[in-house]
Structure formats: C-alpha cells, structure tokens
C-alpha positions in Angstrom: 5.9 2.5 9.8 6.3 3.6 6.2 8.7 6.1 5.3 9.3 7.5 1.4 10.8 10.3 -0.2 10.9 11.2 -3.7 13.5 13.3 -6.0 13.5 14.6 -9.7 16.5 13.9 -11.4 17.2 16.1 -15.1 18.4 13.2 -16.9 16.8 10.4 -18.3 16.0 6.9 -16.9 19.1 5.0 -18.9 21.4 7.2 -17.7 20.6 6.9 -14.4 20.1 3.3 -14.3 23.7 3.2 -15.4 25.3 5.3 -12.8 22.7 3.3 -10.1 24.2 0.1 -11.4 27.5 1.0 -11.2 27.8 0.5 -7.8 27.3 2.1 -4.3 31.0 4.0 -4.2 29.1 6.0 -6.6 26.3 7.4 -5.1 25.5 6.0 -1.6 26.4 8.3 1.2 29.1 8.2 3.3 30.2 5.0 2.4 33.2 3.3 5.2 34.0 0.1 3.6 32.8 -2.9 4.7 29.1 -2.1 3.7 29.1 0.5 6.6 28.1 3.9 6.3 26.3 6.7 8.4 23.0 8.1 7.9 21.9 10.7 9.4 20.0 14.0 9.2 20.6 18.0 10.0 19.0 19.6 12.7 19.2 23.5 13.1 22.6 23.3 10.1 24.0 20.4 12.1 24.5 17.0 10.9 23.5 14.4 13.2 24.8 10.7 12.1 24.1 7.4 13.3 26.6 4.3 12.1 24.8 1.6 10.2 25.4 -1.8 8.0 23.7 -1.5 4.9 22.8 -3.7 2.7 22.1 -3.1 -0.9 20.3 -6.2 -3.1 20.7 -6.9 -6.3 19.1 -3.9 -9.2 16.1 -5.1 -11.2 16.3 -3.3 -13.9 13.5 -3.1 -16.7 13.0 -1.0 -19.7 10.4 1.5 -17.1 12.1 1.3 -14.0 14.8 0.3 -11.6 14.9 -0.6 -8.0 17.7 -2.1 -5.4 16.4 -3.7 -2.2 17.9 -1.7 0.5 18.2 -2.7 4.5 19.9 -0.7 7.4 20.6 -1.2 11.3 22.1 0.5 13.5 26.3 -1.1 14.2 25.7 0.4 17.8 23.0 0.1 20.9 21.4 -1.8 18.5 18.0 -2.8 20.1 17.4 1.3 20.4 17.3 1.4 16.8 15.1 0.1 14.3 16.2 -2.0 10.9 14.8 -0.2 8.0 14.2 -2.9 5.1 13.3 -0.8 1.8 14.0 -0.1 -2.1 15.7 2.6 -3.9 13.8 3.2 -7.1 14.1 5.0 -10.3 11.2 5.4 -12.9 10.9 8.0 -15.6 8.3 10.7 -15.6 9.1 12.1 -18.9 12.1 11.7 -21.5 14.6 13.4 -19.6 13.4 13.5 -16.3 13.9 10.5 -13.6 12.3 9.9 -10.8 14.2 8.5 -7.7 12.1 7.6 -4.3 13.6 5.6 -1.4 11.5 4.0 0.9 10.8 2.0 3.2 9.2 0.3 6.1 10.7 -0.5 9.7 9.1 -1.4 13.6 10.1 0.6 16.1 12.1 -1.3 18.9 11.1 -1.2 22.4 7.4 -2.4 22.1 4.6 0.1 23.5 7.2 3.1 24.8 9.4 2.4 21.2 6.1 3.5 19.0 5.0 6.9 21.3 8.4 7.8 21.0 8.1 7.3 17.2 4.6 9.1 16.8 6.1 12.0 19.3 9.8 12.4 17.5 11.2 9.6 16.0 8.9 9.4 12.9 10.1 12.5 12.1 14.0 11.9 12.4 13.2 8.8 10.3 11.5 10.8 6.9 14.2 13.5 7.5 17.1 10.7 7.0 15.4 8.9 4.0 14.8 12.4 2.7 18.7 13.3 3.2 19.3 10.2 1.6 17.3 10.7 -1.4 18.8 14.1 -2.2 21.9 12.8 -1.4 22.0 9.6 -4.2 20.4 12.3 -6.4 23.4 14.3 -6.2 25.5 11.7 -6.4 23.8 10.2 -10.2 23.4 13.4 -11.9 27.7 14.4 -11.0 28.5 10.9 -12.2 26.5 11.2 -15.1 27.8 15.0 -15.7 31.4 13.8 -14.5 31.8 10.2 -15.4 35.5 10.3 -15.0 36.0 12.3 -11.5 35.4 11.1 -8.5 32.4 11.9 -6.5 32.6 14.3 -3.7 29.7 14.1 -1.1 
C-alpha cells in the first residue's frame, strides 16, 4: 500500500535542505536515542503511539530537490505491524515556498486477514501517522530555521 502526505513550508528550498541535513535531533519526532522513536497519530485529541526503529539513509541533495530514504518497524509484536520503507522529500514550488511530502510504501502483515483489516481500518491509521509525521518535521524545519540557536521543542 502507498501512503504520502504533503506539507508547504514558507521558506525556501536551501534553507530547508540545511536544517533536513543537519540531522534527525532536529526535526524527526520523538526521537529516543538509539535510532528509536514513536510514531503515532491522535484519535478524538488523544495521541496514540507505537515504538519503532527508524532508519534514515543518506540525503540526496540537488540544486531542485532533497530526499532521505526513510524505513520504520515496529520494536514490539512485531509481525502485527508492517515495515514502512519510504523517502522524505523536499522540492520547491516557488522561491520561498518548500514543499515537503513523506511517503511511502509497506505490506500489511498477516496475509489475507492483515489486508481487510488494512482496507477496513488500518489504511487509515497509516495516512493519519505519515500525515502527523509530515506536519510534524514541518514544524520542526521552519523553528530551526527561525531559531537556529534553541533547541527544538516538539
């Protein structure tokens, strides 16, 4: 299944690139050392999380655009959980505005029952994190580009 969700970001492409490159302590939610984190969406005002290893690739960056490989599983149960295996990604859609879209693509586990519980409910609790997570690196760039000296709150 393919999952993306896309931000605008008032600042141009360099200065994001730079605060992306920087390093995950900078933007990327929740982050517990380790390269663990929690992910996670709100349902009626609360949050639910789910523990996962992430791993963030190396960024390609070009003059247009930026993108780091992204992959996430679950740290617990973790054959009830899929892997997602995306890309963050940063292109400009005018001077000073930057585009930002994660996405990405994962199976869900437990074979014929694993995908109608992903068309019933679980397709929707996976757009809702990836949308979380967009806003939430959006956040997370433009107050290190506003702030670069303090340090980011999430």
């Amino acid at each position: 299944m393919f999952i993306q969700h896309t931000v605008h970001i008032e600042q141009p492409l360099k200065a994001c690139t730079d605060a992306l490159v920087q390093g995950p302590p900078k933007w990327f939610l929740r982050s517990e050392g380790k390269n663990a984190s929690t992910v996670g969406l709100h349902v009626a005002g609360v949050p639910v999380r789910k523990r996962v290893v992430v791993e963030l690739g190396e960024p390609e960056v070009t003059s247009t655009w930026t993108a780091i490989p992204l992959t996430w599983k679950a740290t617990f149960l973790e054959m009830l959980f899929p892997t997602m295996t995306g890309k963050i990604e940063l292109a400009p859609t005018d001077t000073n505005v930057t585009r930002l879209t994660v996405s990405g693509m994962y199976e869900p586990p437990l074979g014929r029952l694993g995908e109608q519980l992903d068309e019933a409910l679980m397709h929707n609790v996976a757009e809702g994190t990836v949308k979380e997570l967009a806003e939430s690196i959006a956040r997370r760039l433009e107050r290190a580009i506003s702030s670069p000296g303090k340090k980011d709150q999430p």
